[in-house]
N, C-alpha and C positions, 0 to 999 in steps of 0.2 A: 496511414500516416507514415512520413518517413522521420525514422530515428536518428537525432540528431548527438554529439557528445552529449548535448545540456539536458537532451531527452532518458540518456543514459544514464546519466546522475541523480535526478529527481527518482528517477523507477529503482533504481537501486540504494536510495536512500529514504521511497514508503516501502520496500521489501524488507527492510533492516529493522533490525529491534525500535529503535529511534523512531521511523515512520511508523510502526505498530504505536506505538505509545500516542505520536500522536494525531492517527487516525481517533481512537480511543478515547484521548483529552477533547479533543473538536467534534467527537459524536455526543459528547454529555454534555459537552457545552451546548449544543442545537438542540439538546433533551430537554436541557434546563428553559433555556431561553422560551422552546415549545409550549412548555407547560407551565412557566409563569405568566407569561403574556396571554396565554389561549386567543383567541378567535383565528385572524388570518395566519397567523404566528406558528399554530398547528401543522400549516405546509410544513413543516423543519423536521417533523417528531420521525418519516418513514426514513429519509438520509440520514440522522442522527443515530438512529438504531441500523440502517445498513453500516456507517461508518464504524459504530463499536463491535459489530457483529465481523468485519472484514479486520478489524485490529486485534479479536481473540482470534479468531481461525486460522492468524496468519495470514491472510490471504489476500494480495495486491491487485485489485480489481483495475486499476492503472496497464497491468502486463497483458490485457485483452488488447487496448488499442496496438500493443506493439508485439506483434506475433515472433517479430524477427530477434527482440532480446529474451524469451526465453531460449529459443533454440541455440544464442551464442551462449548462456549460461549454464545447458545443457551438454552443449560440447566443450565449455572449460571443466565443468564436474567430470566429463568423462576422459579426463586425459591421465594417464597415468603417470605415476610419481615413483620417486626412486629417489633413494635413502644414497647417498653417498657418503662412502667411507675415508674415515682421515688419516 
């Protein structure tokens, strides 16, 4: 897939505290909904528990489709910085 700015702002904002939360809030929602309704309703209960399960680990299962914005994020963390004096 090609990354687009709008692709860059959505992945950079479920990487962020704010998309943890709410991956988090929208897996217990699909939890709830799961197990109150039960019969067909149940499909929701495996995405519900991977999305709260991706909101504690950290971990942006979004940044698979885009290979290309880890590696730019990789090369901003590795740029070095320097203190300048006043």
């Amino acid at each position: 897939m090609k990354l687009t700015p709008t692709n860059r702002k959505i992945i950079s904002f479920m990487s962020g505290p704010w998309g943890r939360a709410a991956r988090v809030f929208m897996g217990s929602f699909l939890l709830f909904v799961a197990l109150s309704n039960l019969g067909w309703s149940l499909l929701w209960l495996p995405l519900g528990m991977l999305m709260i399960a991706t909101g504690l680990l950290n971990y942006c299962p979004a940044g698979l489709l885009f290979p290309q914005w880890k590696k730019e994020q990789q090369l901003l963390t590795n740029f070095p910085t320097y203190k300048l004096k006043k």
